[in-house]
C-alpha positions as CSV (number, residue, x, y, z in Angstrom):
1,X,10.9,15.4,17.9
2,X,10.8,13.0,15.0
3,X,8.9,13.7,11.8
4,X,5.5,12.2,11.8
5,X,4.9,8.9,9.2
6,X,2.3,11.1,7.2
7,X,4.9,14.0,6.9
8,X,7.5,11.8,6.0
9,X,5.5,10.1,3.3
10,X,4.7,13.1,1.7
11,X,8.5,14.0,1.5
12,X,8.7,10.5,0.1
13,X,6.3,10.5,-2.4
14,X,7.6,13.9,-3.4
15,X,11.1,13.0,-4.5
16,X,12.5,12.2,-7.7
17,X,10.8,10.0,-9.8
18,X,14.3,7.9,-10.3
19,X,14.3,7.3,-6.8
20,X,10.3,5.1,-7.1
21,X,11.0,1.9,-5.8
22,X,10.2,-0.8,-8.6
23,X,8.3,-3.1,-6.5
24,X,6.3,-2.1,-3.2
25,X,4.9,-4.1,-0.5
26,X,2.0,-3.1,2.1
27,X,1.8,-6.3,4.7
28,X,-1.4,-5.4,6.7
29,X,-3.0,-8.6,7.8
30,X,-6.2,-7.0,9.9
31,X,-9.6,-6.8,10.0
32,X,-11.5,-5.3,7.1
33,X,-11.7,-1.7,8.8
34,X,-8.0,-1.7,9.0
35,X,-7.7,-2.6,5.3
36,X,-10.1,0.0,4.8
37,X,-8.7,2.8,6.6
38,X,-5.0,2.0,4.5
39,X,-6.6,2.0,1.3
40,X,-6.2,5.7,0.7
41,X,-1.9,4.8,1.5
42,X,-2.0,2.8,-1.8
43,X,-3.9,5.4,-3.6
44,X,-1.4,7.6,-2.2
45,X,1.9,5.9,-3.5
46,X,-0.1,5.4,-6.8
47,X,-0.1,8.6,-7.4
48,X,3.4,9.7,-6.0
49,X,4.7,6.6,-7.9
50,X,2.6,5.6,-10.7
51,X,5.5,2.9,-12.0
52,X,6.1,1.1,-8.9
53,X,4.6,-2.4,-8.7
54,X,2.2,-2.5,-5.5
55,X,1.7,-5.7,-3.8
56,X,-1.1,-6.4,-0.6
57,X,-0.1,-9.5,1.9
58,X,-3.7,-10.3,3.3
59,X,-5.7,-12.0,5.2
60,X,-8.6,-14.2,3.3
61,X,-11.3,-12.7,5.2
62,X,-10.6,-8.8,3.6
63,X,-9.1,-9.7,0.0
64,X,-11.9,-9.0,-1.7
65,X,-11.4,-5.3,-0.7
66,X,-8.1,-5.1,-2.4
67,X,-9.5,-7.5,-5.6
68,X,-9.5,-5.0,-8.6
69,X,-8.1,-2.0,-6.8
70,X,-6.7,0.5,-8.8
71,X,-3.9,1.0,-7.0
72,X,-2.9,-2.9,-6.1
73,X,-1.1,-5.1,-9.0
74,X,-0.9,-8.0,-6.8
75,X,-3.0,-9.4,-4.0
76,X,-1.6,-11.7,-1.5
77,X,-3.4,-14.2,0.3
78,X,-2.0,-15.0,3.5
79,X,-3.1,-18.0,5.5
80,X,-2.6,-17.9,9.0
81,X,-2.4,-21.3,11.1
């Protein structure tokens, strides 16, 4: 059986602190439930990786969730056509 994401996050986040990516990016372009339902994966990497730059690709309609987040550096506003 393969290791389950959350598991495998943890084991992520727990790793050396030299190993933090420098720049991070969470592409989750769905409703404003979904957006809310990730937020606690940002907090998450936050915390496991304070350093590492964290940016959102989003949809216009749920960026004002992510606008001042404590966990998000950088908010992307993606326009679908």
């Amino acid at each position: 059986m393969s290791e389950s994401p959350k598991l495998h996050l943890q084991g992520v986040l727990q790793s050396r602190p030299e190993s933090a990516p420098k720049t991070l990016l969470i592409v989750l372009f769905g409703a404003i439930g979904d957006v809310t339902r990730a937020l606690p994966l940002a907090m998450r990497i936050r915390k496991g990786w304070p350093e590492t730059r964290i940016s959102w690709a989003i949809e216009p309609k749920s960026a004002g969730l992510l606008e001042r987040h404590p966990a998000v550096d950088r908010v992307v506003v993606f326009h679908r056509e």
